[in-house]
C-alpha positions in Angstrom: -35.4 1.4 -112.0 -33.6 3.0 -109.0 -30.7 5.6 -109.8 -27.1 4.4 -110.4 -25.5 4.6 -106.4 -22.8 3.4 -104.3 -23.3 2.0 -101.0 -21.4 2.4 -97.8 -20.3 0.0 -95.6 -22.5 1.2 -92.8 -25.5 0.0 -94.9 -24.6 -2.9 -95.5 -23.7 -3.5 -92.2 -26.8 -3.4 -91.5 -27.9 -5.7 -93.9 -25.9 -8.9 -92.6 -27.2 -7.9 -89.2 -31.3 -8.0 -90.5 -31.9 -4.5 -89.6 -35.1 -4.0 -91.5 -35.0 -1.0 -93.1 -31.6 -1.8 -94.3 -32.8 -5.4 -95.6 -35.5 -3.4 -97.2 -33.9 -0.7 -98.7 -30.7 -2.6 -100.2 -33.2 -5.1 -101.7 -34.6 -2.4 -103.7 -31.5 -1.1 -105.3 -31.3 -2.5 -109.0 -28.1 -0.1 -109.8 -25.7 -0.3 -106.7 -22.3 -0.8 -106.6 -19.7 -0.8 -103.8 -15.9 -0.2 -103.2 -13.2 -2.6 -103.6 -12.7 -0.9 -99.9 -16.4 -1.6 -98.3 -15.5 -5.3 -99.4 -12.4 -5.2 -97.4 -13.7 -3.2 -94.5 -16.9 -6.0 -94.5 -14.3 -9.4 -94.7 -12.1 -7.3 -91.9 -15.0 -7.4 -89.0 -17.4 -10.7 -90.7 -17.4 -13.4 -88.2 -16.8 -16.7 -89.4 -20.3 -17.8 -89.3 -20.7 -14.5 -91.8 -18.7 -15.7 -94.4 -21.7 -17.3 -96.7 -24.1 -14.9 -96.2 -21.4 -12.1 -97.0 -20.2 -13.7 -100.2 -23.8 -13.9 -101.4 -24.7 -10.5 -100.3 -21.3 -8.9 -102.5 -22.2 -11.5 -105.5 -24.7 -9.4 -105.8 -22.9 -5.9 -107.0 -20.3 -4.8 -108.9 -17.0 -3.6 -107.5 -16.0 -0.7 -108.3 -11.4 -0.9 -107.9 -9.4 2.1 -106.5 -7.4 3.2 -109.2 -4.8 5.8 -108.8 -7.0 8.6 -110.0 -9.3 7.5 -107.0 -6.2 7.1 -105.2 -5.3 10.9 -105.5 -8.6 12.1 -105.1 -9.5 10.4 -101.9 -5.8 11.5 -100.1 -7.0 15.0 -101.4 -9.7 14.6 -99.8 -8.3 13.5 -96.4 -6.0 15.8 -96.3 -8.8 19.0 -97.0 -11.4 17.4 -94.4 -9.1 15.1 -92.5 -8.5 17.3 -89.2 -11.7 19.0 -89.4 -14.1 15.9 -89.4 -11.7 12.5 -88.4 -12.4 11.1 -91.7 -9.8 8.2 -92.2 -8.5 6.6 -95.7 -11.5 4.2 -96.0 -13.8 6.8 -96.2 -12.2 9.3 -97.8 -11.3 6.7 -100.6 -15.0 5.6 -100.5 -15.9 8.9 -101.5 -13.9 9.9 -104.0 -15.0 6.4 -105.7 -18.6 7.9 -105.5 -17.0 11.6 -106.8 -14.8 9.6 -109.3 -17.8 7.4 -111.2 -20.5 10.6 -110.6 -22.4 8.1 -108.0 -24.6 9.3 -104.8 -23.3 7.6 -102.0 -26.0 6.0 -99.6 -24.6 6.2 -95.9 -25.7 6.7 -92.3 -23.0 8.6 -91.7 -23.1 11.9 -93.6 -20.9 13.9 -91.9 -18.0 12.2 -93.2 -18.6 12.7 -96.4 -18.5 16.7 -97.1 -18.7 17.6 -100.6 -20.1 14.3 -101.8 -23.9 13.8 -103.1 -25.1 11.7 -100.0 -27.9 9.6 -99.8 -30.0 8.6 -96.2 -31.5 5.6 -97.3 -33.2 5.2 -94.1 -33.0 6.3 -90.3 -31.3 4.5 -88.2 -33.2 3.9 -84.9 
């Protein structure tokens, strides 16, 4: 059994376009979860054509809500590494969900996400 993780939207990304790795790797995770937030950021750019295959892919982990303790935490967080690394409210409340429920986050995009136990789950060529 793979280890309890949350999944960026980068990843999953990936997934609805058929990038292999990503189709392999997300496949393989028996314990993921995602933000309330990855769902919005992946209905914000899905094409209509998406919609099915999107529903389907989400179906299939739990969503984790912001609440205002992850609320707090991720403006925190903006506002220690916002200037320094661009991160925007997305991803800074991504990762304090991931810092909030103890979770490694799995993302292409490590650098922003500073002081959170990040994941590569594959390289992206």
């Amino acid at each position: 059994m793979s280890e309890p993780i949350l999944i960026d939207t980068d990843v999953l990304i990936d997934y609805m376009r058929g990038h292999p790795d990503a189709v392999s790797w997300v496949d393989t995770r028996m314990n993921a979860q995602v933000s309330v937030v990855t769902v919005a950021e992946l209905y914000s750019g899905a094409r209509d054509a998406e919609m099915e295959k999107l529903r389907a892919l989400l179906a299939t982990f739990p969503h984790l809500p912001v609440t205002e303790e992850i609320a707090v935490r991720g403006g925190l967080f903006r506002r220690q590494h916002g200037k320094a690394i661009r991160i925007e409210v997305p991803d800074a409340l991504i990762a304090a969900t991931a810092q909030e429920h103890g979770l490694k986050l799995a993302t292409l995009n490590r650098k922003h996400f500073p002081a959170v136990d990040v994941v590569a789950p594959y390289t992206k060529r």
